[in-house]
Steps between C-alpha positions, in 0.01 A plus 500: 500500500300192521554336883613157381732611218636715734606310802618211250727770327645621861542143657828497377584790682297564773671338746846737410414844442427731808162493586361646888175404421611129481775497795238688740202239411748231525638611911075587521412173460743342699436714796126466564507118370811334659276375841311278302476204404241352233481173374385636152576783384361698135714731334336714240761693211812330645700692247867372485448363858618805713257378797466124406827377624398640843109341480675170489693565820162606683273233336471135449383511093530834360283536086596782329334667263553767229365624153884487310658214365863700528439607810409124645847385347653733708309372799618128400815556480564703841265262731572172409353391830308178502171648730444776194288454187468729200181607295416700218163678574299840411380579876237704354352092468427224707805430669683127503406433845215283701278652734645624839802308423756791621581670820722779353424740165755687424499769198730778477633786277189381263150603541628827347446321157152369558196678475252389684597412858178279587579205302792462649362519875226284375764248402698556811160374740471243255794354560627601853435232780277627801722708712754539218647856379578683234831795488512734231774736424457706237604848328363799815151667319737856562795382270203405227335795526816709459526276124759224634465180374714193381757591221769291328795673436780358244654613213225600325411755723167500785227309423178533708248188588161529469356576882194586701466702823341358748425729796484381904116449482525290219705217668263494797191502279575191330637356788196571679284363274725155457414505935866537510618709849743742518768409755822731455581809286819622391656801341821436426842744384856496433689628799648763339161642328260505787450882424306378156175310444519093643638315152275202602204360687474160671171348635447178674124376435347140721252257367280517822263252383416208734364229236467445143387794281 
């Protein structure tokens, strides 16, 4: 199923049905971000706004971004808080954001729906302040290579969304190549399933650059 169809269709139920991809990435990103404390912060695919509520506690002016109209409603409605704005954008584009104007990227639970990984590292450098960082969380490369992948489940029965695997090397390639540096890895489990593959990954990339690119 087509990615933006698809989220819109499950906005209105995202947030209710059980989902342990979505409750692990949520307690994920709270645990390796809650330290810090950015003065701008860039959310890419906010969905329904399972991680944007907590942005705004951690950052001065939180933008949000995602590709569905439905799901953005969602978003608007659940974090009415004054330091967040909302944007429709296709990340696979120029992004709505100046140059190094960010010290925080964050992107989770979506890079499984975008093919090529480079223009979105390239966009990341672009737009990350020297000395700012990027934190993905995303779908473990085991889980995808085992055939899971996001699926909305209603009353019409499963329906899969279109998804790419994207292996370990791939992530640090087009980091690399954006002169992003790697600064923490994660695999990450429920605690009752540590005897099966990680369910996701989390990486924590730095803008090193000193000046101006």
């Amino acid at each position: 199923m087509r990615i933006r169809d698809a989220y819109t269709a499950w906005s209105a139920t995202y947030d209710t049905h059980v989902n342990p991809t979505r409750d692990l990435d949520a307690l994920v990103t709270r645990q390796i971000l809650a330290g810090l404390r950015p003065a701008r912060i860039l959310e890419l695919g906010c969905g329904t706004g399972k991680n944007t509520s907590f942005l705004a506690e951690i950052g001065t002016h939180v933008q949000a971004l995602d590709f569905s109209d439905g799901m953005l409603a969602r978003a608007r409605e659940k974090v009415p808080a004054a330091n967040v704005s909302f944007a429709v954008a296709d990340l696979t584009r120029r992004w709505p954001c100046e140059d190094h104007a960010v010290e925080l990227i964050v992107c989770t639970l979506v890079l499984e729906h975008i093919e090529d990984l480079s223009c979105i590292f390239a966009e990341a450098a672009r737009c990350l302040a020297p000395g700012g960082q990027m934190f993905l969380s995303e779908l473990h490369p085991f889980k995808q290579y085992q055939g899971t992948k996001a699926r909305i489940e209603d009353n019409r029965g499963t329906t899969e969304i279109d998804a790419y695997v994207h292996h370990l090397s791939d992530f640090l390639a087009a980091a690399g190549s954006a002169q992003l540096t790697l600064q923490r890895l994660d695999e990450w489990w429920h605690q009752a399933d540590r005897q099966n593959p990680p369910l996701l990954l989390s990486l924590l990339f730095a803008n090193e650059a000193c000046g101006t690119r």
